[in-house]
C-alpha positions in Angstrom: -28.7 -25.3 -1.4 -29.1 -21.3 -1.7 -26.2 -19.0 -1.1 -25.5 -17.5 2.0 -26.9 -13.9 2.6 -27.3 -11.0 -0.6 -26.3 -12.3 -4.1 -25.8 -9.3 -6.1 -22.9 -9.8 -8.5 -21.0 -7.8 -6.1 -21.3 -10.2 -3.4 -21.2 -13.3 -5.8 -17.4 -13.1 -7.1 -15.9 -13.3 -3.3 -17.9 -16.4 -2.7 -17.1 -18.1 -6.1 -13.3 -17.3 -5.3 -13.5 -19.4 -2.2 -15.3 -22.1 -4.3 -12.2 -22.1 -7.1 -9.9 -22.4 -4.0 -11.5 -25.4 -2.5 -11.9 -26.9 -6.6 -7.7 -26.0 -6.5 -7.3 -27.9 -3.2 -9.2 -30.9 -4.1 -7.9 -30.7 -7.6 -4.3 -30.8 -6.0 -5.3 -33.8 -3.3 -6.7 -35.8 -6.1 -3.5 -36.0 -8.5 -1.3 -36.5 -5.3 -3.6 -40.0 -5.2 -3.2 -40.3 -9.0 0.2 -40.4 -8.6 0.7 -42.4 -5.9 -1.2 -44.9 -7.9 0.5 -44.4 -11.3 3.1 -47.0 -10.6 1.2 -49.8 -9.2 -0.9 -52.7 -10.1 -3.5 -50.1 -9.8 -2.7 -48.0 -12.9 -6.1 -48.0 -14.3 -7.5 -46.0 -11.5 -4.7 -43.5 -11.8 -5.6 -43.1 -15.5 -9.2 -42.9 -14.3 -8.2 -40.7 -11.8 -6.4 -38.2 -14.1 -9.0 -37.8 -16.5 -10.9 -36.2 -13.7 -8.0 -34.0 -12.5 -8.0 -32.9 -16.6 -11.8 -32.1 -16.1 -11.3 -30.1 -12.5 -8.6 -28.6 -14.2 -10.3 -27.0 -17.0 -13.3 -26.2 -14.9 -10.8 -24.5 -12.4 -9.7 -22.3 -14.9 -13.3 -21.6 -15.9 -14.5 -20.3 -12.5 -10.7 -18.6 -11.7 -11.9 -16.7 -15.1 -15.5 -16.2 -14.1 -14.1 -14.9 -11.0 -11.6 -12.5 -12.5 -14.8 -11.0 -14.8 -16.3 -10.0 -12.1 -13.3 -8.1 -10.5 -13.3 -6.1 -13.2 -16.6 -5.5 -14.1 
């Protein structure tokens, strides 16, 4: 899958803000599951579910620095 139209580095940090926002939704939607799950017979898959949220997490704060970098560069 290409990106959409010119991908100077100019044009790239715009479209890998939107990206980190979706990642932040998602990231969000999936621990609200995680937690709903905590306290039930189906604790595994909340403690499943939270090592991904961990993982988005960190990537999250990856792109949101990516991102920044090229504000300012």
């Amino acid at each position: 899958m290409g990106l959409p139209g010119p991908t100077g580095r100019g044009t790239v940090g715009p479209q890998l803000s939107s990206v980190a926002t979706a990642l932040a939704e998602l990231t969000t939607r999936l621990s609200q599951i995680a937690e709903a799950l905590a306290s039930t017979s189906s604790d595994d898959l909340a403690n499943e579910l939270f090592e991904v949220e961990r993982s988005l997490l960190a990537a999250t704060r990856r792109l949101d620095k990516l991102v920044d970098d090229l504000s300012t560069s």
